[in-house]
C-alpha positions in Angstrom: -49.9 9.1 1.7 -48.8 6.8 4.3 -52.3 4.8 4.5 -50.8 1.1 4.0 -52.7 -1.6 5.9 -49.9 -3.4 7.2 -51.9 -6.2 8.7 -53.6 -6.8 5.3 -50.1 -6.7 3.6 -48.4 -8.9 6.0 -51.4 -11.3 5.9 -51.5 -11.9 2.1 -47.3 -11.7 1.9 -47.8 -14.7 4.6 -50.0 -16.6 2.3 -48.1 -16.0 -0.5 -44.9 -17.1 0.8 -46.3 -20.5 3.2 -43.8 -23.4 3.3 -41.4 -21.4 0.8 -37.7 -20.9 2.0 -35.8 -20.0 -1.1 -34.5 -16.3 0.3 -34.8 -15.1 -3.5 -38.4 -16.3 -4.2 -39.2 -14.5 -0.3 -37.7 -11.6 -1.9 -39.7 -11.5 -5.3 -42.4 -11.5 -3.8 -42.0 -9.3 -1.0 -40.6 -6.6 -3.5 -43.6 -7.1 -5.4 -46.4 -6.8 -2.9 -44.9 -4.0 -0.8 -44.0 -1.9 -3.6 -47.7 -2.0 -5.1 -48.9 -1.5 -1.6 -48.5 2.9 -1.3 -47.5 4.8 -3.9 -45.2 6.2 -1.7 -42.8 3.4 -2.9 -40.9 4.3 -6.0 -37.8 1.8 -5.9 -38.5 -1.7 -3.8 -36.5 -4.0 -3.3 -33.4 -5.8 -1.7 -29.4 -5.8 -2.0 -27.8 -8.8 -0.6 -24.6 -10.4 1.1 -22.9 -11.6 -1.7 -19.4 -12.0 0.3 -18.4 -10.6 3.2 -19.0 -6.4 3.4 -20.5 -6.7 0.3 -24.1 -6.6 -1.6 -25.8 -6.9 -5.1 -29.3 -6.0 -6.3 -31.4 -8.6 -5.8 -35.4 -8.9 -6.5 -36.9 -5.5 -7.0 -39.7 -3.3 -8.2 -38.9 0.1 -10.0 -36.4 1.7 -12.7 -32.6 0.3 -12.1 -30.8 0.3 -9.4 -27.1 0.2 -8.3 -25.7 -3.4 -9.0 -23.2 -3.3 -6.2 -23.1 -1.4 -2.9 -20.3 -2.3 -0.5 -21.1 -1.8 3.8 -19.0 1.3 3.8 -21.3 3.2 1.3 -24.4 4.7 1.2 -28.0 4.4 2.9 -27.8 0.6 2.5 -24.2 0.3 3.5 -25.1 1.8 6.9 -27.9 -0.4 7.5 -25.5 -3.7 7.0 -22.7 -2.5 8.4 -24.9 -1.0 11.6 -27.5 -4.0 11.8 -29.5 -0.3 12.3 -33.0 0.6 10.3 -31.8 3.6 8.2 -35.2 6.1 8.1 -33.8 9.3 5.6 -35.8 12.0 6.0 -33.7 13.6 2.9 -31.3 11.5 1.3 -29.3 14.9 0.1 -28.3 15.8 3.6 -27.0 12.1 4.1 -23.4 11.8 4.1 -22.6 9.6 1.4 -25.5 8.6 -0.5 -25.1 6.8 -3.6 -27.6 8.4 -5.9 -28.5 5.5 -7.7 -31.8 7.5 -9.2 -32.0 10.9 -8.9 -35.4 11.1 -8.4 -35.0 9.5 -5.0 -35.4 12.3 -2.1 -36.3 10.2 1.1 -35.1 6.3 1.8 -35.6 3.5 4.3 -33.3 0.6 4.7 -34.4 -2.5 6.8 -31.5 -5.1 7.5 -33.1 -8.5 7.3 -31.5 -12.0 9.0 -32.1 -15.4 8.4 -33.0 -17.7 11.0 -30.1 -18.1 12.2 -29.2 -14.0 13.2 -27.0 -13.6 10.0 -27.4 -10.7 8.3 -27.9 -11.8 4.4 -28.7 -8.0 3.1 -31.4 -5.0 3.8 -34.5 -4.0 2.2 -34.5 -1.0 0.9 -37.6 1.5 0.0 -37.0 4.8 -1.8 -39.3 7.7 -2.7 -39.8 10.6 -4.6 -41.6 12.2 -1.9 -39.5 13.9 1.0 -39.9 12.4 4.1 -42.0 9.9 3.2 -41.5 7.6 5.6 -42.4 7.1 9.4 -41.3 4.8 12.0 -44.8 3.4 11.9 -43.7 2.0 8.6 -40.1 0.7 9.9 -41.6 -1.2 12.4 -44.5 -3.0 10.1 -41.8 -3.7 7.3 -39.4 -4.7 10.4 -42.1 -7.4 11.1 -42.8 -8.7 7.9 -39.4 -9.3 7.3 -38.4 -10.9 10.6 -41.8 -13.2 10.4 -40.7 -14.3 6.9 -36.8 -14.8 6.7 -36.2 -14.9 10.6 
């Protein structure tokens, strides 16, 4: 658990993504490759601003997941509506999780910007492990993110 080489991942999510700017395609693929990358990760994937306090599922990795997730809800909503990374040690104890899978025990949620400091939705990783995550991984994701969208 927890062995990811970020450096690798970031490296080949950089090649994969050169000279592309669509934010979907950037998402696709980021969804893709992070989500294969531990198997830590059993949902992958990103909600975005759709219109203002407001997200939708966009490219992801996994079983379904909610379609819609307003700012004032949930694990994700926080994350938007904070600008905060969201690291859920157990989702059970947070106030206000939308269960989208019940499998899900631990979650982290990543806001991610354009280049311009806008918020256009969060990244969101959850597990079927508790705890799963560590800072160490919130700061890696963090910098893909930022090096590809920001």
């Amino acid at each position: 658990m927890g062995n990811v080489n970020y450096a690798d991942l970031a490296k080949s999510i950089e090649s994969l993504t050169s000279g592309e700017s669509d934010q979907v395609a950037l998402m696709a693929t980021i969804a893709c490759e992070v989500h294969h990358a531990d198997d830590r990760f059993d949902w992958t994937g990103f909600y975005r601003v759709v219109e203002p306090e407001l997200m939708k599922i966009g490219p992801y990795q996994g079983g379904h997941g909610c379609l819609v997730i307003p700012f004032s809800r949930g694990v994700c909503g926080a994350a938007a509506r904070s600008g905060e990374t969201q690291l859920v040690a157990d989702v059970n104890a947070f106030d206000g999780h939308i269960a989208c899978a019940s499998s899900t025990q631990s979650e982290l949620v990543i806001p991610v910007y354009d280049g311009a400091g806008a918020i256009i939705g969060v990244f969101d990783i959850d597990s079927d492990q508790p705890d799963a995550f560590t800072q160490a991984d919130a700061d890696a994701l963090s910098a893909i993110l930022k090096s590809t969208f920001g």
